[in-house]
C-alpha positions in Angstrom: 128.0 83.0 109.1 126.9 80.3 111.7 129.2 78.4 113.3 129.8 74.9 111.3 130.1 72.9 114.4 126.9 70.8 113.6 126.1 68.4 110.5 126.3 70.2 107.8 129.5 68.4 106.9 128.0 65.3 107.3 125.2 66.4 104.7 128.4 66.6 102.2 130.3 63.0 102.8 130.0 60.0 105.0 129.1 56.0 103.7 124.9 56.7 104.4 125.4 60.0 102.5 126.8 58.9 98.8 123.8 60.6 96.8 120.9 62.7 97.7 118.6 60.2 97.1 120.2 58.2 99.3 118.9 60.6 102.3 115.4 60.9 101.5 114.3 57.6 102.7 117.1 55.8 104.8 118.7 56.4 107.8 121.5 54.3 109.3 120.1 53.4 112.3 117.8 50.2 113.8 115.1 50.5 116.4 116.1 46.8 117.5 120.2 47.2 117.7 119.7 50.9 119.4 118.5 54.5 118.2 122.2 55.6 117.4 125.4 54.1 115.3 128.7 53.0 117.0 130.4 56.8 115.4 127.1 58.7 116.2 127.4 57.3 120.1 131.1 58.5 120.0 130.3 62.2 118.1 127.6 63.1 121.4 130.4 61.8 123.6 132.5 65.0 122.1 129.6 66.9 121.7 130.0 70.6 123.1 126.5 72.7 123.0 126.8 76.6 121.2 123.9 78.3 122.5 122.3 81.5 121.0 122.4 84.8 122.7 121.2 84.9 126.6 118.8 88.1 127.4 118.8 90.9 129.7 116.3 88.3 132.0 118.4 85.4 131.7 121.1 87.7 133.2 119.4 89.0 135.7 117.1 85.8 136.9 120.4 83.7 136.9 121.8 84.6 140.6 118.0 83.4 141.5 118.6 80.1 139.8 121.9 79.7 141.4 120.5 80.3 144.8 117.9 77.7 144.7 120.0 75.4 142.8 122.4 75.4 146.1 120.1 76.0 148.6 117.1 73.6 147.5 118.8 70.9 145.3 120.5 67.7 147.7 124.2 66.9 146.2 122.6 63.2 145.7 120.0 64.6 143.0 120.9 63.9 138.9 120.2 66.7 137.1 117.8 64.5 134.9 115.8 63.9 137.3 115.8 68.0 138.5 114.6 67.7 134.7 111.9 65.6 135.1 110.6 67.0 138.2 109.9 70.1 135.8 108.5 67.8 133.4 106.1 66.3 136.0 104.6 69.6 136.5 103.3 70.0 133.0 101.8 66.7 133.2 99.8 67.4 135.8 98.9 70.6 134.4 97.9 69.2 131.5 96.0 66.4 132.9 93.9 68.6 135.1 92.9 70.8 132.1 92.1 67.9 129.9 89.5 66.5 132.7 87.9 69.7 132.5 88.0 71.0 129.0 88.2 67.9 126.8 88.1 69.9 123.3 89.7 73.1 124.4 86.5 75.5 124.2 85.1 74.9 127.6 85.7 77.0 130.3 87.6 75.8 133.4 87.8 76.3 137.2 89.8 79.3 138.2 91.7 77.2 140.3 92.9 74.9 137.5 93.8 78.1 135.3 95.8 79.3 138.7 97.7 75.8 138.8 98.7 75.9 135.1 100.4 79.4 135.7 102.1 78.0 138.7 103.4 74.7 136.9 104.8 76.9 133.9 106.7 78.8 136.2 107.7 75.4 138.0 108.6 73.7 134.8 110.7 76.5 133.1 112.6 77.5 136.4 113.7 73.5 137.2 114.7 73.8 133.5 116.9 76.4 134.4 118.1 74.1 137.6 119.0 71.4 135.9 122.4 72.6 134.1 123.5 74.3 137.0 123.1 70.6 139.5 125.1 69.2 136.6 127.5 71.7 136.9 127.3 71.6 140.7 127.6 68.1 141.1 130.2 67.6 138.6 127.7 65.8 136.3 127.7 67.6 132.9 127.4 65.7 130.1 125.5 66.0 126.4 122.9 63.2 127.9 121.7 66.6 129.9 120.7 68.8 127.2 119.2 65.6 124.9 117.4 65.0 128.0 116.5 68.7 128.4 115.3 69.2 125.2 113.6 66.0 124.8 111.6 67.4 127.6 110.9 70.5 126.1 109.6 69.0 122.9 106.8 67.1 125.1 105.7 70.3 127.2 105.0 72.3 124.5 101.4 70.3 124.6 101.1 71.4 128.2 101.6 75.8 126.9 98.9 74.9 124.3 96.3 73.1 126.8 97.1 76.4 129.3 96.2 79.3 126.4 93.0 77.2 125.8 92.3 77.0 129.1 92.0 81.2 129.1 90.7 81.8 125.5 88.4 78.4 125.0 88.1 78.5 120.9 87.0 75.9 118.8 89.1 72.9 117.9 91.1 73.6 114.6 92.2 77.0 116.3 93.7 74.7 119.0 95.1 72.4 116.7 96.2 75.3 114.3 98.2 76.5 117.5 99.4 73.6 118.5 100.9 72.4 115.2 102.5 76.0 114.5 104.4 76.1 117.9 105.6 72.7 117.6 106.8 73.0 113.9 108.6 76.3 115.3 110.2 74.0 118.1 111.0 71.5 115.2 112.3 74.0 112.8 115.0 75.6 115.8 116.2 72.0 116.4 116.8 71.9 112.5 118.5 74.6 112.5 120.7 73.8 115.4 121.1 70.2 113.1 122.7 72.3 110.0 124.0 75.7 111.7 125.3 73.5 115.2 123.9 76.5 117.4 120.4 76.5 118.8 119.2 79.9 118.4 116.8 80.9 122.1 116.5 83.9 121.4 115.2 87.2 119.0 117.0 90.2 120.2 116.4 90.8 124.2 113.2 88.3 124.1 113.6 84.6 124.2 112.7 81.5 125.6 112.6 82.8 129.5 110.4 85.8 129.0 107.7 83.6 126.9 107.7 81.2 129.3 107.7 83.7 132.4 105.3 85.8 130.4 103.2 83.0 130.1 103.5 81.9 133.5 102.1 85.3 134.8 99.8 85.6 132.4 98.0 82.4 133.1 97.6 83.5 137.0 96.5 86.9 135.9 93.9 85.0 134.3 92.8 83.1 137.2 91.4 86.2 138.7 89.4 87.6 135.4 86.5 86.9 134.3 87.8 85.3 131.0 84.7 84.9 128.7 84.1 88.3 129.1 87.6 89.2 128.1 88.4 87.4 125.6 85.3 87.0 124.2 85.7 91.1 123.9 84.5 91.9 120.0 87.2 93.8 118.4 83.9 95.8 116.4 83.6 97.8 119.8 87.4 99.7 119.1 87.2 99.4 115.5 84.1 99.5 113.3 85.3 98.1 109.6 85.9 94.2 111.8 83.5 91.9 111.2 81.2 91.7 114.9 81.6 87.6 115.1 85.6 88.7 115.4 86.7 88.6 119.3 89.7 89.3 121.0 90.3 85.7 121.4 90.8 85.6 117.6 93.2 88.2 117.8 95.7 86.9 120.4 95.7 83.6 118.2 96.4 84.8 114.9 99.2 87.5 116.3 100.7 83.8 118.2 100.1 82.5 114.9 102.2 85.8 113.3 105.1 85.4 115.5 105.5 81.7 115.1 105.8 82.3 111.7 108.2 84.9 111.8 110.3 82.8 114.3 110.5 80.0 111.2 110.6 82.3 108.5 114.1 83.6 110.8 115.4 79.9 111.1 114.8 79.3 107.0 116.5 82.2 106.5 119.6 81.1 108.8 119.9 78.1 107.1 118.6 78.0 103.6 119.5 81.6 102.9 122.8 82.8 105.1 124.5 79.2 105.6 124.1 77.5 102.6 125.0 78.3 99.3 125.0 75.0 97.2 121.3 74.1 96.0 122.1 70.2 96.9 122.5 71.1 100.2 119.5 73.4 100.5 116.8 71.0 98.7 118.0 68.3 101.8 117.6 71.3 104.3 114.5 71.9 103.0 113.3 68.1 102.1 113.6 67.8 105.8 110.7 70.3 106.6 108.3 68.1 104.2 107.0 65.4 106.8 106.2 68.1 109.1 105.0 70.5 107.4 102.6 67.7 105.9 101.2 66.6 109.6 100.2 69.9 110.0 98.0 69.8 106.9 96.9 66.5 107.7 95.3 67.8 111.3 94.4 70.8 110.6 92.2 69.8 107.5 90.6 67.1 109.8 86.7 67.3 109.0 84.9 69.3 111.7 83.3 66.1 113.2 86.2 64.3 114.1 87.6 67.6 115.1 85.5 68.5 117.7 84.5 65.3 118.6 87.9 64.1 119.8 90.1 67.0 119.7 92.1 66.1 122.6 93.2 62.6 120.8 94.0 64.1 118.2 96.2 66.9 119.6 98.1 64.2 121.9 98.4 62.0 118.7 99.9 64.7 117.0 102.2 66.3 119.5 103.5 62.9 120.5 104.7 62.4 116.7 105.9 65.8 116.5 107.9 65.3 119.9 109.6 62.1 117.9 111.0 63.4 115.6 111.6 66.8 116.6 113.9 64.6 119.7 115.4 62.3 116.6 116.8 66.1 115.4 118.1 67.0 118.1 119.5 63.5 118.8 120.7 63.3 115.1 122.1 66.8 115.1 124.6 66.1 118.5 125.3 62.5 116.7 126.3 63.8 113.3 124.2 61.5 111.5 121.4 61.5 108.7 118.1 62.5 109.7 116.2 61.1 106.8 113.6 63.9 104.9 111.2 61.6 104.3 110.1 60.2 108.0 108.1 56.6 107.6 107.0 57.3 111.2 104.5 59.7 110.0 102.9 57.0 107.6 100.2 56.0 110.6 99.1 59.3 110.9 98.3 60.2 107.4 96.6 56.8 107.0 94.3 57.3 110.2 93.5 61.3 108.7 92.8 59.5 105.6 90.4 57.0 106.9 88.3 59.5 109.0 87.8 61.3 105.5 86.5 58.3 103.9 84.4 56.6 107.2 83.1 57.7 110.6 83.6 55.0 112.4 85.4 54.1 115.7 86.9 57.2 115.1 87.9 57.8 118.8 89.2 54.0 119.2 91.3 54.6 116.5 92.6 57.7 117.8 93.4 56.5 121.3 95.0 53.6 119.5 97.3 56.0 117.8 98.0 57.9 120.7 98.9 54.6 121.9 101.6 53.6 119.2 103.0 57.2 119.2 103.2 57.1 123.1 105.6 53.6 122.5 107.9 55.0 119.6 108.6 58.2 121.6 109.1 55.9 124.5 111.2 53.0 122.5 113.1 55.6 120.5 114.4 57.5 123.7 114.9 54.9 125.7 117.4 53.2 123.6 119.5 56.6 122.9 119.1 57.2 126.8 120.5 53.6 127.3 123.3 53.8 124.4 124.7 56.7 126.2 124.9 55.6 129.6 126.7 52.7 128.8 129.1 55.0 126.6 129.8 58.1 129.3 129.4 55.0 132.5 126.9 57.3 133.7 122.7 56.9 135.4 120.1 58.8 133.7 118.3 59.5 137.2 121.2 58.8 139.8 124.6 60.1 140.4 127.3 57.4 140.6 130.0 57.3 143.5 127.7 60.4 145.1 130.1 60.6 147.9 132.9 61.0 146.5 131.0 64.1 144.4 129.5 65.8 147.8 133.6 65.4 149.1 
């Protein structure tokens, strides 16, 4: 069994956890006194992180990461900011891409297909940078991986923009994609919240060789000619599939496959292997509802708004998914009840209800929710962010008394 380092205690006793009921709606904490409670401040002070098992590439890229941790990293830099310097590179990535493809099925420059690959690599290998300054600098603390993480949760829109930037399908296959990796993301962090030990891995393949793989694959790309290949019908190899079926379709629904295997792994972990009481597996699994609920709410978007405004709705939607995935992991290091039923998803099942019933100012809308979404990420982290510095005397993106560090 799991270790029992994380919450799952907390699912059991505690003043905010009396009933069941109790946990479905309310959670003790007040966007306008801070994102955490006075004991959930103190538990991520004591906060050690249990990672999952490291592969054979993690093991062997590591002296690599060492060597251009020392040799290209100043003593001065935070490792939060080594973060966001990976970070940044997705953003541009993404930015670029979104000029050029705004629904995901045109085709883009090679060039911008070569950068993406390059600012994957970037992204994933300062993310591997950024433990080892802390280390380095004598900097570790648990603001590192909620900062880390946080980070991750907001790239994963970046991977999505890159694999439409090769295959350019339609809309609800980008938002299909989008939806599943990010509820994969969210369910790992859930796990982590119940189990207390991210799992990075499946055997010798985790997070490194996707992201690597990824990496390389974009550039290949760069140099193909990637209508023609992925555009490829699968009729020419075998007969029996319909001819409108490409090879395009068929990297997407085997990314589709392993997603789901990847959360079909994490429900088993925790509903199956670490829990054995049914009160404490209905709030395991009440806690997949609101997610699992956004993605039906996108996904079943009428065409028109769709493909009209897909890239609104995909930032709309991984912006929310980002919140509360980062309230998870957050929650999970602070011990305290992450609510199942999340009130912040209310805006975006009202706007997917009103562009059933009208078709009007759809895109306004949109860019207005995109808007609100980009401000609770924004408010939510901040305040954790600032509750913790003032807790561990520590900057988010400076190093205090650097001198006396570098000595």
């Amino acid at each position: 069994m799991a270790s029992t380092n994380g919450t799952s205690k907390e699912v059991e006793k505690g003043p905010e956890n009396r009933t069941l009921i109790h946990a479905w709606m309310w959670e003790p904490t007040s966007y306008q006194k801070g994102a955490l409670t006075k004991d959930g401040i103190e538990n991520i002070a004591r906060h050690k992180y249990v990672s999952g098992h490291y592969t054979s590439l993690d093991n062997f890229l590591n002296p690599m990461w060492n060597y251009l941790t020392d040799n290209l990293l100043p003593m001065w830099l935070a490792p939060n900011a080594v973060t966001t310097i990976g970070g940044l590179h997705c953003l541009v990535a993404y930015c670029v891409l979104w000029w050029h493809s705004p629904n995901f099925d045109q085709q883009v420059p090679d060039w911008t297909v070569l950068l993406s690959g390059y600012c994957l690599i970037a992204y994933y290998t300062f993310d591997c940078m950024d433990g080892k300054q802390a280390r380095r600098t004598g900097t570790s603390s648990p603001l590192g991986q909620l900062f880390d993480h946080g980070v991750d949760c907001i790239c994963n829109l970046c991977f999505v923009s890159s694999i439409f930037g090769l295959v350019m399908m339609s809309s609800q296959w980008a938002l299909l994609i989008q939806c599943s990796l990010q509820f994969t993301f969210y369910m790992a962090q859930w796990e982590e919240y119940h189990t207390g030990i991210l799992q990075h891995s499946v055997g010798n393949v985790g997070v490194t060789e996707t992201n690597y793989g990824l990496g390389l694959f974009t550039i290949l790309n760069a140099f193909l000619d990637r209508r023609a290949l992925w555009r490829f019908p699968i009729q020419n190899i075998l007969p029996f599939v319909p001819e409108h079926i490409h090879l395009g379709h068929a990297a997407l629904s085997t990314t589709v496959i392993m997603l789901s295997l990847l959360v079909l792994g994490s429900f088993n972990r925790v509903i199956i292997n670490h829990y054995s009481a049914l009160n404490k597996r209905m709030f395991a699994l009440g806690q997949l509802l609101t997610p699992a609920s956004m993605l039906l709410a996108v996904v079943f978007l009428p065409k028109a708004a769709r493909d009209d405004n897909t890239r609104y709705v995909s930032l709309a939607t991984g912006l929310l998914f980002s919140l509360l995935t980062q309230k998870v992991i957050i929650f999970s290091m602070a011990k305290m009840t992450f609510a199942t039923i999340q009130l912040e998803a209310i805006p975006l099942f009202l706007v997917s209800i009103y562009i059933h019933l009208y078709a009007t100012h759809i895109e306004l809308i949109l860019q207005l929710l995109c808007l609100w979404y980009a401000y609770r990420l924004h408010k939510f982290a901040w305040l954790a962010v600032h509750q913790l510095c003032e807790r561990l005397d520590i900057n988010c993106f400076s190093i205090k008394n650097v001198k006396n560090k570098a000595d």
